[in-house]
C-alpha positions as CSV (number, residue, x, y, z in Angstrom):
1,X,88.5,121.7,134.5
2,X,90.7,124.0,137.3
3,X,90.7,127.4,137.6
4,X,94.3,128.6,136.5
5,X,95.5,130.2,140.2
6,X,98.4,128.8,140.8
7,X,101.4,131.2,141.2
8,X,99.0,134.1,141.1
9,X,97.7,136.3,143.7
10,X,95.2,135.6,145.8
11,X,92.0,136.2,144.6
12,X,88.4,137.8,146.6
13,X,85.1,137.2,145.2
14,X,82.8,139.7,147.1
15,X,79.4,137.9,147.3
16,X,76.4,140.5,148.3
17,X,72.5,139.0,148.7
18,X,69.1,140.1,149.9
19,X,68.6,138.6,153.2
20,X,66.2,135.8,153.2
21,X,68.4,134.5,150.2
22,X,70.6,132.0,153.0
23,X,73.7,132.9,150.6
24,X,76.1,131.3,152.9
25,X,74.8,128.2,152.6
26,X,74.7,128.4,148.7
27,X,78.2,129.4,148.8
28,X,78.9,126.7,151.0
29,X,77.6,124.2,147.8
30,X,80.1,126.6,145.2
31,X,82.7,125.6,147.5
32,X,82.6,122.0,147.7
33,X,82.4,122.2,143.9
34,X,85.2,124.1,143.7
35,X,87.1,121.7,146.0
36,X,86.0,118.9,143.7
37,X,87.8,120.9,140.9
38,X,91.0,121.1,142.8
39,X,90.6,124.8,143.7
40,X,91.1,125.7,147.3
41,X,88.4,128.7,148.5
42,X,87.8,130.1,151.8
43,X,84.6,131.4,152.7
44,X,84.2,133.9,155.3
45,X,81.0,135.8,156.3
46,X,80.4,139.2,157.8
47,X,77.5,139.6,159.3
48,X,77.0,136.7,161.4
49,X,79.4,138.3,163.9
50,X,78.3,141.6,164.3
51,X,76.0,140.5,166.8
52,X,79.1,139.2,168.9
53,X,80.6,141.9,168.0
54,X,78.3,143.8,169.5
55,X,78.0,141.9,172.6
56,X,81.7,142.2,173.3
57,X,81.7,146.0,172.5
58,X,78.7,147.4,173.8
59,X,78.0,144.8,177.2
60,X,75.8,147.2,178.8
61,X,73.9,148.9,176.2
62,X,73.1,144.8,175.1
63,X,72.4,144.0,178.9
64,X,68.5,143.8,178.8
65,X,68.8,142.7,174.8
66,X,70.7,139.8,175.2
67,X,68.3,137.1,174.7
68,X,66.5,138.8,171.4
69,X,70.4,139.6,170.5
70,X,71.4,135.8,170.1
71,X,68.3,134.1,169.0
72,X,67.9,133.0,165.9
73,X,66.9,136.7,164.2
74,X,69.1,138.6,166.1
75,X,70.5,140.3,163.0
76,X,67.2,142.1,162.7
77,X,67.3,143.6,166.1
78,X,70.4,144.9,166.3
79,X,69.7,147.1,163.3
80,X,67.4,149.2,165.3
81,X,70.8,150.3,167.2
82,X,72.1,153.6,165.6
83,X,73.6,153.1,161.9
84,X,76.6,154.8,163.3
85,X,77.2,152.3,165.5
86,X,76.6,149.5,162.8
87,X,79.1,151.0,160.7
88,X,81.6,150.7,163.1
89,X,80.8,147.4,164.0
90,X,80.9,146.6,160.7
91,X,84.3,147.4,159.7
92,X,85.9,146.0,163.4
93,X,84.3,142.9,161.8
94,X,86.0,143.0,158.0
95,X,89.2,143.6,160.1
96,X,89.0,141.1,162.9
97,X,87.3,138.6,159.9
98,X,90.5,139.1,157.9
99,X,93.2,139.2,159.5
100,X,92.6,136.0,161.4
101,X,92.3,134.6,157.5
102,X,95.7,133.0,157.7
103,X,95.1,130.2,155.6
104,X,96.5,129.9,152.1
105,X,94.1,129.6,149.3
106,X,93.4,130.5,145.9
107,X,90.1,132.7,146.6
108,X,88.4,133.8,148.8
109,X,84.6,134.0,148.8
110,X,83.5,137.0,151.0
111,X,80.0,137.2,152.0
112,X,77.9,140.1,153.1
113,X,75.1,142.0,152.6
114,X,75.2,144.7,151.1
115,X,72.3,146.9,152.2
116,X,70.7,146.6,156.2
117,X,66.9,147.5,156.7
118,X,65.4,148.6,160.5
119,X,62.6,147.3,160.7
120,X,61.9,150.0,163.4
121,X,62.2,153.0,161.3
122,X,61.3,151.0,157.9
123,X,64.6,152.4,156.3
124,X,67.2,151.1,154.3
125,X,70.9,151.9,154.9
126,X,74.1,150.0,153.5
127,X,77.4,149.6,156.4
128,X,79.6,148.9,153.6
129,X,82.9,151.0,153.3
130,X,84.6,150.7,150.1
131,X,88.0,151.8,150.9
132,X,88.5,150.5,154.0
133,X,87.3,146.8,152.7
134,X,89.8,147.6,149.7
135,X,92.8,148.3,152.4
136,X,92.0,145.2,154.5
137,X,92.0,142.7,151.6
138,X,95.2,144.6,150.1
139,X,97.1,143.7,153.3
140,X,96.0,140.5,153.6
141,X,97.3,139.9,149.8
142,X,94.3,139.5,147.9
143,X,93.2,141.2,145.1
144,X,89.4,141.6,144.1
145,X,88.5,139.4,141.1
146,X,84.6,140.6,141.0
147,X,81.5,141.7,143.1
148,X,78.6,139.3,142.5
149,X,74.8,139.9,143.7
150,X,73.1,136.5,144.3
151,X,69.3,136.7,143.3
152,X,66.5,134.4,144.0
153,X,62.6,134.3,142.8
154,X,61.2,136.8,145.5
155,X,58.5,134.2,146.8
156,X,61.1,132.0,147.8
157,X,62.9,134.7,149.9
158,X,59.7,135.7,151.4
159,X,59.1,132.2,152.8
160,X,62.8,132.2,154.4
161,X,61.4,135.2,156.0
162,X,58.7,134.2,157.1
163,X,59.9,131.9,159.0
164,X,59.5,132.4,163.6
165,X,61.4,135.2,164.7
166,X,62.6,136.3,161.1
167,X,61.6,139.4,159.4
168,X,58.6,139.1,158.1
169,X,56.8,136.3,160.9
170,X,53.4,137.3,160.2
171,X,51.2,138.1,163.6
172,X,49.0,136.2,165.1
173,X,46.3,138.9,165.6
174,X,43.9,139.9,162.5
175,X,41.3,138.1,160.3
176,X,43.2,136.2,157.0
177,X,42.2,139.3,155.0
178,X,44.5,141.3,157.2
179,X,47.2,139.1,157.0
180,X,46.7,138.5,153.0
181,X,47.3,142.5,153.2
182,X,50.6,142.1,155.4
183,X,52.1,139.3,153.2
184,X,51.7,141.8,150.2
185,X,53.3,144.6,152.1
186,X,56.3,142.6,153.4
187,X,56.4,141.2,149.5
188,X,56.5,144.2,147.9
189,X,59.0,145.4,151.0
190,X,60.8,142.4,149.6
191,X,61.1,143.2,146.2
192,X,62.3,146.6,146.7
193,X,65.0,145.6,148.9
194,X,66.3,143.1,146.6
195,X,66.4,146.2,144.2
196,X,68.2,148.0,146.2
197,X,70.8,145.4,146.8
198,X,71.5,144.8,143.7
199,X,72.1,148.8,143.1
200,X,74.2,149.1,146.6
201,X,77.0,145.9,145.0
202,X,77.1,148.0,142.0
203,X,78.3,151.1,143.8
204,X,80.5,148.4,145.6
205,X,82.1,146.9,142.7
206,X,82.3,150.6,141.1
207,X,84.5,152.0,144.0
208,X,86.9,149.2,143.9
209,X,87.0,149.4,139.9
210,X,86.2,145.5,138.9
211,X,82.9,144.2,137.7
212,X,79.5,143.7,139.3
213,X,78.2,140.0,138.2
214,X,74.2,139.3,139.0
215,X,73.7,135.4,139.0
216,X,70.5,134.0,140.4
217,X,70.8,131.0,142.5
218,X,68.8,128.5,140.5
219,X,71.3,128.6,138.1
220,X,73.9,125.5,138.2
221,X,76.9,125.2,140.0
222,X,78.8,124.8,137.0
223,X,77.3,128.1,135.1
224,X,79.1,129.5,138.4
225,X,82.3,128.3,138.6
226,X,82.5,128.6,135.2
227,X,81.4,132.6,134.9
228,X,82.9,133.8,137.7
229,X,86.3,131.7,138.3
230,X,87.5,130.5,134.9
231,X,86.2,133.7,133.8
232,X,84.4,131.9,130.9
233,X,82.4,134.7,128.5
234,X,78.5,135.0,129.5
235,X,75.7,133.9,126.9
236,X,72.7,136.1,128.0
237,X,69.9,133.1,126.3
238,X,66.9,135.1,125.2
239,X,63.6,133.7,124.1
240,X,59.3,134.0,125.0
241,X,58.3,133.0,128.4
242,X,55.3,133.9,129.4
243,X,53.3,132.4,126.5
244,X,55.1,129.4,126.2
245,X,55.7,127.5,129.5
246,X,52.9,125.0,128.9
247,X,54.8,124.2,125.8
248,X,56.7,121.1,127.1
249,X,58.3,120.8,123.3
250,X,59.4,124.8,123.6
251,X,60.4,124.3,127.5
252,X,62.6,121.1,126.2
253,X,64.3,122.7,123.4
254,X,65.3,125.7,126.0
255,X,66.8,123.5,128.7
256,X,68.5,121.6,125.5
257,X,70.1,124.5,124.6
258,X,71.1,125.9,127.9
259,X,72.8,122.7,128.6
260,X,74.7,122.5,125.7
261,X,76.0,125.6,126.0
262,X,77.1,124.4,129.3
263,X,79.2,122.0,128.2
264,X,80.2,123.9,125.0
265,X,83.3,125.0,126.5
266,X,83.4,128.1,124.9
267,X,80.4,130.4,126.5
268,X,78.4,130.0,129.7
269,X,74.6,130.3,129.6
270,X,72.3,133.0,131.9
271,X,69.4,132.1,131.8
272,X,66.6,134.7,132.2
273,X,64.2,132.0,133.9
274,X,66.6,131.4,136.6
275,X,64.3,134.5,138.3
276,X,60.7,133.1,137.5
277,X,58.4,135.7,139.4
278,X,55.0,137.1,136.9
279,X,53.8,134.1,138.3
280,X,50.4,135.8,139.7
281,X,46.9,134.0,138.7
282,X,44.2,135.6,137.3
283,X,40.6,135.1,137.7
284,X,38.9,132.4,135.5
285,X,35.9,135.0,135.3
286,X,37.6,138.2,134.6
287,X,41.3,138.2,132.3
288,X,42.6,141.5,134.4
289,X,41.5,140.1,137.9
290,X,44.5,138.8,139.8
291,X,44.0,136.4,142.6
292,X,46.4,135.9,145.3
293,X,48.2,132.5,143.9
294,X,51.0,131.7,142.2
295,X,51.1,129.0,139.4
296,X,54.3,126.9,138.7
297,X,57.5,128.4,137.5
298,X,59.7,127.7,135.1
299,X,61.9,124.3,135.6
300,X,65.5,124.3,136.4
301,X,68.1,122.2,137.9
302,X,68.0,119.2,140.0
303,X,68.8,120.7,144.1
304,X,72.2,119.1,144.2
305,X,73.4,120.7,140.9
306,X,72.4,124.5,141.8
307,X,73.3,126.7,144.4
308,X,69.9,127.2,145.0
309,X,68.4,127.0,149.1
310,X,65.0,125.5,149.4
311,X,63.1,127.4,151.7
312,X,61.6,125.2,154.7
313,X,57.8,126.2,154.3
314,X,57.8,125.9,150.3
315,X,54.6,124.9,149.9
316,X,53.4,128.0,151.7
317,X,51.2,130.9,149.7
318,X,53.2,134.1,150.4
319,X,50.3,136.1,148.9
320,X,47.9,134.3,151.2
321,X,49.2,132.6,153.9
322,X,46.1,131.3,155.4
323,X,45.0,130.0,152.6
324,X,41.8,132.0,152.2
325,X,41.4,133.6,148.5
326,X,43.3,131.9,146.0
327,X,40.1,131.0,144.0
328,X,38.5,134.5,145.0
329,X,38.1,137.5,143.2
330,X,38.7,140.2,145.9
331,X,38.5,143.0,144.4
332,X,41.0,144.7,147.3
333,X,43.5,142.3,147.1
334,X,43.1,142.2,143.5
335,X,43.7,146.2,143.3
336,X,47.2,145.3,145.6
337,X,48.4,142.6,143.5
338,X,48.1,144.5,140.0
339,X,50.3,146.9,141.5
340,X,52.4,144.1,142.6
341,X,52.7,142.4,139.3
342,X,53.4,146.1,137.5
343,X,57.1,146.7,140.6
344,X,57.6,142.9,139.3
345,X,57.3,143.7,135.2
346,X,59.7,147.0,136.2
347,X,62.6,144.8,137.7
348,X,62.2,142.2,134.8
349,X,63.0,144.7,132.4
350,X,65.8,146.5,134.6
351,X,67.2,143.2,135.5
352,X,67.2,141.5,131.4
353,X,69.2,144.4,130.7
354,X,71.4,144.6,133.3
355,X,72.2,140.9,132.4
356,X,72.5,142.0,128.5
357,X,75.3,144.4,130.0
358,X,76.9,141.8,131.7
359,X,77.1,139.4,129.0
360,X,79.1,138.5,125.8
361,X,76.4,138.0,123.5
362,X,72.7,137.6,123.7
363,X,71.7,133.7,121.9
364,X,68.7,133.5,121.1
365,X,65.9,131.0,120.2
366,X,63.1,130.8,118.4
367,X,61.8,134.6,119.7
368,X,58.6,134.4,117.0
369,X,57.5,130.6,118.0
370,X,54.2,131.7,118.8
371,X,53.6,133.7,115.9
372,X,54.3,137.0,117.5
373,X,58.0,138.1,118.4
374,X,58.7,137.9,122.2
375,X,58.8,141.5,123.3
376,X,61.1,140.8,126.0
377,X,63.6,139.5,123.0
378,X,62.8,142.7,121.2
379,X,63.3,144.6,124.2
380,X,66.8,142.8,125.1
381,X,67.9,143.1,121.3
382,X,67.0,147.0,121.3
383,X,69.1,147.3,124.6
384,X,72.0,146.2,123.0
385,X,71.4,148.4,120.0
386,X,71.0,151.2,122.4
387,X,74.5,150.6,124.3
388,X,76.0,150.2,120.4
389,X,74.4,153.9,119.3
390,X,76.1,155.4,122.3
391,X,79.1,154.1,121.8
392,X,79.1,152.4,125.1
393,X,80.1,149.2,123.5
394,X,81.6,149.1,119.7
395,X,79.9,147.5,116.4
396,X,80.1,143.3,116.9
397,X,81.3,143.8,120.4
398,X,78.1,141.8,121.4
399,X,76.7,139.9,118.6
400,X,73.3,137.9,118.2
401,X,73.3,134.2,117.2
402,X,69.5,134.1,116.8
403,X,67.7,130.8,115.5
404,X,64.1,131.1,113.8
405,X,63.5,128.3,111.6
406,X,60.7,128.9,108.1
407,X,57.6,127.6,110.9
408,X,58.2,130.2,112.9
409,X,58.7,132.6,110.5
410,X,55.7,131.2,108.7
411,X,53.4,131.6,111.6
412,X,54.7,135.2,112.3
413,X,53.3,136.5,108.6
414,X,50.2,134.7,109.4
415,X,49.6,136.5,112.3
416,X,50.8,139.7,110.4
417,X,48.1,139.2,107.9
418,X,45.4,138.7,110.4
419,X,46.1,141.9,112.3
420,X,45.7,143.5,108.5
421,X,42.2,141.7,108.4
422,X,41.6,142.8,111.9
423,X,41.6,146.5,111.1
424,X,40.7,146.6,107.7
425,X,37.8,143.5,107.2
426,X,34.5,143.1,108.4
427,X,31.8,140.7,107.9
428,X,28.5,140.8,105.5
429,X,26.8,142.3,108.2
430,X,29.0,145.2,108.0
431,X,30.6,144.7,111.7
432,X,34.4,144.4,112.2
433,X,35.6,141.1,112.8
434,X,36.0,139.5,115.9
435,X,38.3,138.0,118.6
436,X,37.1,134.5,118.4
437,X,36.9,135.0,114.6
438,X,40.5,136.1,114.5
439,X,41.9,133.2,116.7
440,X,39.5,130.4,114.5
441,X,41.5,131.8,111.3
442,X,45.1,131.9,113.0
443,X,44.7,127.9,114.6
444,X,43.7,127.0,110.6
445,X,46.0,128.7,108.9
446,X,48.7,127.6,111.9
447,X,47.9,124.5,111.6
448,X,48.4,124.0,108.1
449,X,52.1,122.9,107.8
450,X,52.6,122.9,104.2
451,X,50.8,126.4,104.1
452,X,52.7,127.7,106.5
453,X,55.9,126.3,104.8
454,X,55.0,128.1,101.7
455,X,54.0,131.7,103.4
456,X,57.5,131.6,104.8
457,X,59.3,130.6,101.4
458,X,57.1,133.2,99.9
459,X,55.5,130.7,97.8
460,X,52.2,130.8,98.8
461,X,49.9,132.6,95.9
462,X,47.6,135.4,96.9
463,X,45.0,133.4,95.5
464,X,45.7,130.4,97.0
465,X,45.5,132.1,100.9
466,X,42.7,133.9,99.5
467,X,40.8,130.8,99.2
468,X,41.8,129.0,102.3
469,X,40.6,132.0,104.7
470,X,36.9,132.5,102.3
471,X,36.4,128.5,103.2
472,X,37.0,129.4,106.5
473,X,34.9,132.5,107.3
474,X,33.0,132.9,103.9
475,X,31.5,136.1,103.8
476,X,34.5,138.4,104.6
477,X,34.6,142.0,103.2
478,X,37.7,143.9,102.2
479,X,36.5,147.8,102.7
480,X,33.3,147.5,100.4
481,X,34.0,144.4,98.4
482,X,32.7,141.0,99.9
483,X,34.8,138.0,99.6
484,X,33.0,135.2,98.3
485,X,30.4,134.1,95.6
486,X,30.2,136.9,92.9
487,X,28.1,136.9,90.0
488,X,27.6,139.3,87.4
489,X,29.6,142.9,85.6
490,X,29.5,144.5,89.4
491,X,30.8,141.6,91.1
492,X,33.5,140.8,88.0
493,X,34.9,144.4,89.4
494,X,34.4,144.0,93.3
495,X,35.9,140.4,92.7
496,X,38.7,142.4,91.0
497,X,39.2,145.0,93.6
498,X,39.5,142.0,96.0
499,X,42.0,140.1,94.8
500,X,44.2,143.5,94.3
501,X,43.8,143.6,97.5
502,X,44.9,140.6,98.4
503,X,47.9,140.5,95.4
504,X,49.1,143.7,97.5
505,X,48.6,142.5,101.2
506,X,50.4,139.5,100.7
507,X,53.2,140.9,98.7
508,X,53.5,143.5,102.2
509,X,53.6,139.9,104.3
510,X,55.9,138.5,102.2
511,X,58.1,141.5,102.1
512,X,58.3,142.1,105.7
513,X,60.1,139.8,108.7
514,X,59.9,139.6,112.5
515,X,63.8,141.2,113.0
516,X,63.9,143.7,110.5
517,X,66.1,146.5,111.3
518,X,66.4,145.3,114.7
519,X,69.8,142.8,113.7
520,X,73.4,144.7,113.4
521,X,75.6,143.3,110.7
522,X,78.0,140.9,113.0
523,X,74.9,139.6,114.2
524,X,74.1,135.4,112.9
525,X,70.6,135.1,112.1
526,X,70.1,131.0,111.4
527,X,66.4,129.6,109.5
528,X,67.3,126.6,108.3
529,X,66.2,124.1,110.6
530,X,68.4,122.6,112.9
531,X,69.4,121.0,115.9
532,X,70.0,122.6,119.1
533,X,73.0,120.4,119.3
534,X,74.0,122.1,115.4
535,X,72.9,125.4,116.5
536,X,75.5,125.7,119.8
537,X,77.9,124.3,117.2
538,X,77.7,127.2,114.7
539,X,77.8,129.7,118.1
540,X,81.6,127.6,119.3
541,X,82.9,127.5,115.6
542,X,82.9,131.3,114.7
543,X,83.4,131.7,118.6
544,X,86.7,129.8,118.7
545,X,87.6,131.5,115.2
546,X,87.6,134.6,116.8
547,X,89.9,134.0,119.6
C-alpha cells in the first residue's frame, strides 16, 4: 500500500529521541520500508554536524579539544561549551542541512534531538527554535506533517550509553557497590531525560501547530508507516500486564490481536508493551525487597520487522554491571531501586495516557482475565472519560471495543465474593480468614469451569456456592453463625441467618460487573466468546460503517 503524495506538497516528519535511542539508524530501517512501498523519503540528521560545525566556526576555541571533539562521543563534549553558542550552532546547521536538501522527495524525515544535557553542569537545555525551523522548511517547500518522539525500554538506552566514551561509561575506580550506585544514578538520569524529551517535542509540535505522535521503537515497521504516513487511525490496545506475562495462552491471544489489527486495514495498533520497563526482581525472601535484576520483558517483533536498535552489550545488567547482587538482598540498593521502580510506575501512567490522547479508540481485551480488572485498563478507560467530561473530546469521539467473555466475568464475581468473605468471615476459632485460605478457595472455585459458567450467567444458586466453599473450608462463620453441621431449634435459626446471608451476597455478585459505570454509551462491550480473528472483525465493520 503507498502513501498517497503524489502531486502534493512536500511533506517533513520531525523525528525527536532521547539520546542513547540510535534513532538514525531506526529511521534508516522506516526508510527502506518506505522505499519498498514506492515512497521516496530523505533522511537528514542534525546533530551529527554540530560538532563540524563547530570545528569550522570556532577553530581556536576547539584547538586543544579537537581530539575529544571528533571521537566517537564528541556530541557529549561539546555540550559543555556555552548553550548560547549551541543554539547558534544549531540553527547554522538546520540552515546549511536544508538548503543543500535539493533532492526531490515525498517526505522528509528530520532527525534531532530535542533536548541536550552537560554533563558538566548536570543540566538539561533544548537548542530547538521553533520558528526559525518553521521558516527554513517553508522555503525549502515542505510542510510539517507531524512531530514524533521515538521511545525505547530505558535499560536498553542505558546500555547504548554505556558503551566507551559515551555518556554514561561507568569508571574504573570503586568497589561494584559503588558502581551498582552509579548505574542507578545514570538510570534514573536516564529516565528523566527521556521525560523530558518527550515534553520538549510536544512544545515543538505545539509551536508549529500539527500533532505530537509518541511511538516506541519495538513496535513494527508497518504500525509506523502506517500511523504516521498513510495517516491510518491509532488503536491504543489495552489489557493486564504485569500479572499475566507468564500466561503464554494470554501473551498469544495479545500478539493475535495486535496483528490482526495490523493487517485490518482499518486501524493501527499501539501497543502499551512496546515500553516493557517494571521489570525489577524482588527478593525470593521478602515480597517488597527489590534486587538489582531485571527479568524478561514482554515479546515483540522479530529485529528485521521493527525499528527497533539492539544495543551491543545486551546481555549486560544496567542495575549491576558487575554482576555482584542480583540474588542479594541489599538493603541500600534495595532502598534506591524502590524509588526507581515508583519514577518508572509515574511515566507508565503519564505515558498510557498520553497514548490514550493520541489515539482513535482504546481496544481492549480481556481486562478481568485474572479475576481482578487490570487497573491500568481502569485507569486508561477513566482517562478517556475524563477528556469526555471536559469537553476536550465529544461523546463517541473515542469509543471502547472491549472483549470479556462469561470466564472472565465468572472469575471476577468469584473474586468479588471472596473479598466479601475476607472482611466479613472468620473461622470457628473466631480469627479472620486468611491469605492462603483466601487463594485455596479462589484456585477451587476458579477452577471449576461449569461453576464459573453459571456464576457469570447468574445461574449459580446461593445454595449451591454455599455448599461448594463449606466442602472446601468447613467451619466458616458468617458474623456469629457458623457454616456447617447444625443441629437442633438454635442451629435451625443460625442455619437460617446463614443462608440469608448468602441469598443476599450472591444476589449483590450477581448484580454487580467489572465495567459498571466506567463504559459511555458508543462504547462496544462484547462476552460472547469469540475469536480474536471475529473480534477485530466487529471493530472494521462498525469502523468502516462509520466512514
Amino acid at each position: 500500500m503507498e502513501a498517497e503524495s503524489s502531486g502534493q506538497t512536500p511533506q517533513a516528519i520531525i523525528f525527536t529521541a532521547p539520546a542513547g535511542l540510535r534513532a538514525v539508524q531506526c529511521l534508516q530501517k522506516l526508510v527502506a520500508y518506505c522505499a519498498r512501498h514506492q515512497v521516496n523519503v530523505k533522511l537528514l540528521e542534525i546533530d551529527d554536524s554540530l560538532v563540524t560545525e563547530y570545528l569550522s566556526a570556532y577553530p581556536e576555541a576547539a584547538a586543544g579539544d579537537q581530539e575529544l571533539l571528533t571521537s566517537a562521543g564528541g556530541l557529549s563534549f561539546l555540550l559543555t561549551r556555552p548553550k548560547e553558542i549551541l543554539r547558534r550552532l544549531w540553527r547554522d546547521v538546520v540552515t546549511a542541512r536544508l538548503q543543500a536538501a535539493t533532492d526531490t522527495c515525498d517526505y522528509l524525515f528530520l532527525s534531532l534531538h530535542a533536548s541536550f544535557f552537560n554533563n558538566q553542569s548536570r543540566e538539561f537545555f533544548s537548542p530547538i527554535q521553533a520558528e526559525h525551523l518553521r521558516e527554513q522548511l517553508s522555503a525549502q517547500g515542505f510542510s510539517v506533517k507531524c512531530v514524533v518522539t521515538l521511545i525505547d525500554d530505558i535499560d536498553d538506552i542505558y546500555r547504548h550509553l554505556s558503551r566507551e566514551n559515551q555518556l554514561f561509561q561507568l569508571t574504573s575506580s570503586g568497589d561494584s557497590h559503588q558502581r551498582a550506585v552509579e548505574a542507578m544514578l545514570n538510570f534514573r538520569l536516564a529516565l528523566d531525560w527521556r521525560s523530558l524529551e518527550i515534553v520538549q517535542a510536544d512544545m515543538l509540535a505545539r509551536s508549529l501547530a500539527c500533532r505530537h505522535v509518541i511511538l516506541a521503537v519495538k513496535h513494527d515497521l508497518t504500525v509506523a508507516y502506517q500511523a504516521l504516513l498513510l495517516d491510518r487511525p491509532m488503536a491504543y490496545v489495552s489489557h493486564p500486564i504485569s500479572d499475566v506475562r507468564q500466561d503464554q495462552r494470554f501473551v498469544s491471544e495479545v500478539q493475535d490481536l495486535t496483528g490482526h489489527l495490523t493487517t485490518s486495514d482499518v486501524v493501527v495498533p499501539i501497543s502499551p508493551t512496546a515500553i516493557d520497563e517494571l521489570r525489577v526482581e524482588r527478593s525470593t525472601e521478602n515480597n517488597r525487597v527489590f534486587r538489582p535484576s531485571l527479568f524478561d520483558r514482554w515479546p515483540f517483533g522479530r529485529p528485521n520487522e521493527v525499528l527497533f536498535i539492539p544495543p551491543q552489550e545486551e546481555s549486560m545488567n544496567p542495575l549491576d554491571p558487575d554482576a555482584s547482587f542480583g540474588d542479594s538482598d541489599d538493603a541500600f540498593l534495595g532502598g534506591m531501586l524502590h524509588n526507581l521502580v515508583e519514577a518508572i510506575r509515574s511515566q507508565i501512567n503519564a505515558r498510557d495516557r498520553a497514548l490514550v490522547e493520541q489515539s482513535t479508540m482504546i481496544v481492549v481485551w480481556r481486562p478481568c482475565y485474572t479475576g481482578e480488572m487490570s487497573s491500568g485498563v481502569f485507569e486508561e478507560i477513566t482517562h478517556r472519560n475524563s477528556l469526555i467530561d471536559h469537553r476536550l473530546i465529544a461523546e463517541g469521539e473515542k469509543p471502547c471495543f472491549v472483549y470479556t467473555p462469561l470466564e472472565d466475568l465468572g472469575k471476577w464475581r468469584i473474586v468479588q465474593l471472596l473479598h466479601r468473605l475476607r472482611r466479613e468471615a472468620q473461622t470457628s476459632s473466631g480469627v479472620g480468614l486468611d491469605e492462603s485460605l483466601i487463594m485455596r478457595l479462589r484456585s477451587a472455585l476458579a477452577g471449576d469451569s461449569h461453576l464459573v459458567r453459571d456464576i457469570a450467567e447468574g445461574k449459580a444458586t446461593h445454595q449451591t456456592v454455599q455448599q461448594r466453599v463449606n466442602s472446601i473450608a468447613p467451619g466458616i462463620q458468617v458474623g456469629t453463625v457458623r457454616l456447617g453441621a447444625l443441629s437442633g431449634t438454635p442451629m435451625v435459626m443460625a442455619a437460617t441467618a446463614a443462608n440469608e446471608w448468602w441469598r443476599q451476597t450472591m444476589g449483590s455478585v450477581f448484580a454487580s460487573a467489572p465495567l459498571e459505570g466506567l463504559l459511555r454509551g458508543h462504547d462496544v462491550l462484547i462476552s460472547q466468546e469469540m475469536t480474536v480473528e471475529e473480534f477485530v472483525s466487529v471493530i472494521s465493520n462498525q469502523r468502516r460503517g462509520q466512514s
